[in-house]
N, C-alpha and C positions, 0 to 999 in steps of 0.2 A: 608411401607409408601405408601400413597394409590396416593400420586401425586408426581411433580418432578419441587422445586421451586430451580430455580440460576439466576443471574447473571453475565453470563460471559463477562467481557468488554478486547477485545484484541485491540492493535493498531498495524498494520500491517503495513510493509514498502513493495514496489515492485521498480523492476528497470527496466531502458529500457537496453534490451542488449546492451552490450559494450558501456554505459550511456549515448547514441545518442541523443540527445536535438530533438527527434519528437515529444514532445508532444505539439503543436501549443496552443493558443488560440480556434483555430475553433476546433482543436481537446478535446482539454479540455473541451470548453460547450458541447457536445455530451459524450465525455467519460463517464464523472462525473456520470450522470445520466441513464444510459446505468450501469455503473461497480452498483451501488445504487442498479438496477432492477434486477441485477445479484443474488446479495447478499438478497434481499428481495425476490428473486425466491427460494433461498436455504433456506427462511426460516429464517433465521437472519436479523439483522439491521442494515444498515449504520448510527450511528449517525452523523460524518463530513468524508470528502473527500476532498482531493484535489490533483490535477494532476499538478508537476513541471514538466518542460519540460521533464528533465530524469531520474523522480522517482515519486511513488506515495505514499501519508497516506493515510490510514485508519481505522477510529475507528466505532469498529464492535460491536454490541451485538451478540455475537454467541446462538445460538441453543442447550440447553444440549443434542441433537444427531447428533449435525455436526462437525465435526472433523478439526481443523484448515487446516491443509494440505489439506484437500476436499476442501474446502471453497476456497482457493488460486490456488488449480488445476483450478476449474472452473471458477474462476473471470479472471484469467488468458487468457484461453484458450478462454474462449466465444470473451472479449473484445481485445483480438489477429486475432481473425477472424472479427468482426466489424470494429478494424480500417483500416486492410489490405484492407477489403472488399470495404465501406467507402472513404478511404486516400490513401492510397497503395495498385493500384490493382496488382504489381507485389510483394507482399509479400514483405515490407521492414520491417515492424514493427513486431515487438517479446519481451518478457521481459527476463531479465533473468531468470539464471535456481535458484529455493532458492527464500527463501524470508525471512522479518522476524518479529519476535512480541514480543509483551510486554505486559503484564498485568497489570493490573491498577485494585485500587479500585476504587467504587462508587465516593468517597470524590475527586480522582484526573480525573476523566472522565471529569467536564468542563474545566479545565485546559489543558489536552491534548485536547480536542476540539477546544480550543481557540487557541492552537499551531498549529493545523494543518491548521487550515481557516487562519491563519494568514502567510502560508509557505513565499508568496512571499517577504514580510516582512523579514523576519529571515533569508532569503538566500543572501538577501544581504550583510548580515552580516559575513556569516557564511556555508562555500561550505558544499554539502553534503556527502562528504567525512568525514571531522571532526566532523559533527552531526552524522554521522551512528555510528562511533567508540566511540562516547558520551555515545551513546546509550545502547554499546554494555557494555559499563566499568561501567557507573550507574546502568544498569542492572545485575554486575557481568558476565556478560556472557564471558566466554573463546573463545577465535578467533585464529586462524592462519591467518595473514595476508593474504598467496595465496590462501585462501581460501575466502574471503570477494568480493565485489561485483567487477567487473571488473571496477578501477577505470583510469580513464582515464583524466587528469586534462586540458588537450587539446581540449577534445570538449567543 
């Protein structure tokens, strides 16, 4: 095949270590668009984003040469050193370790775009603890609970 035609649509979750509620306002309009220029530097696309105080979505067009895992190494690490740099100049802010995704067809991509723009909405309904493990069961996906993101229902 002389060319290499896909679609790959992931939705990516990330967390703040130990689910710390730093992600302000003032930090979210910078992040957003900052994590965006991350993901269009690696070559893929941010379709929506958004930053809850102690997690992040995102829905990606990935690259058929970039590997999920790459892709959240760097969106990671880059926007780790921007917000410390930034917000925290004594290094408070970190995500955790792990993250996670989901695939999606074409037909459900504005549907999870419309979920994720709408996070603040939804969360009042709805902690993100019981949305992750939604996640994980509608997805099929097998968990060990002490394995799952450091949940902490106190911050």
């Amino acid at each position: 095949m002389a060319n290499t035609y896909s679609k790959i649509l992931l939705h990516f979750v990330i967390a703040v270590k130990c689910r710390r509620r730093l992600i302000s306002e003032a930090i979210k309009a910078e992040i957003e668009p900052y994590i965006c220029n991350i993901i269009k530097h690696e070559k893929c696309l941010a379709y929506a984003i958004y930053c809850n105080p102690d997690h992040t979505h995102i829905l990606v067009r990935m690259s058929p040469d970039k590997a999920p895992s790459d892709l959240m190494r760097v969106v990671k690490s880059e926007s780790t050193k921007f917000i410390n740099k930034k917000f925290f100049p004594t290094n408070h802010f970190s995500w955790q370790v792990g993250y996670a995704t989901f695939s999606l067809r074409e037909n459900e991509s504005h549907i999870v775009k419309n979920y994720i723009l709408n996070q603040k909405e939804h969360h009042s309904k709805k902690s993100f603890k019981n949305e992750f493990v939604g996640f994980l069961k509608e997805n099929e996906i097998e968990y060990d609970e002490k394995f799952l993101f450091e949940f902490n229902e106190e911050i």
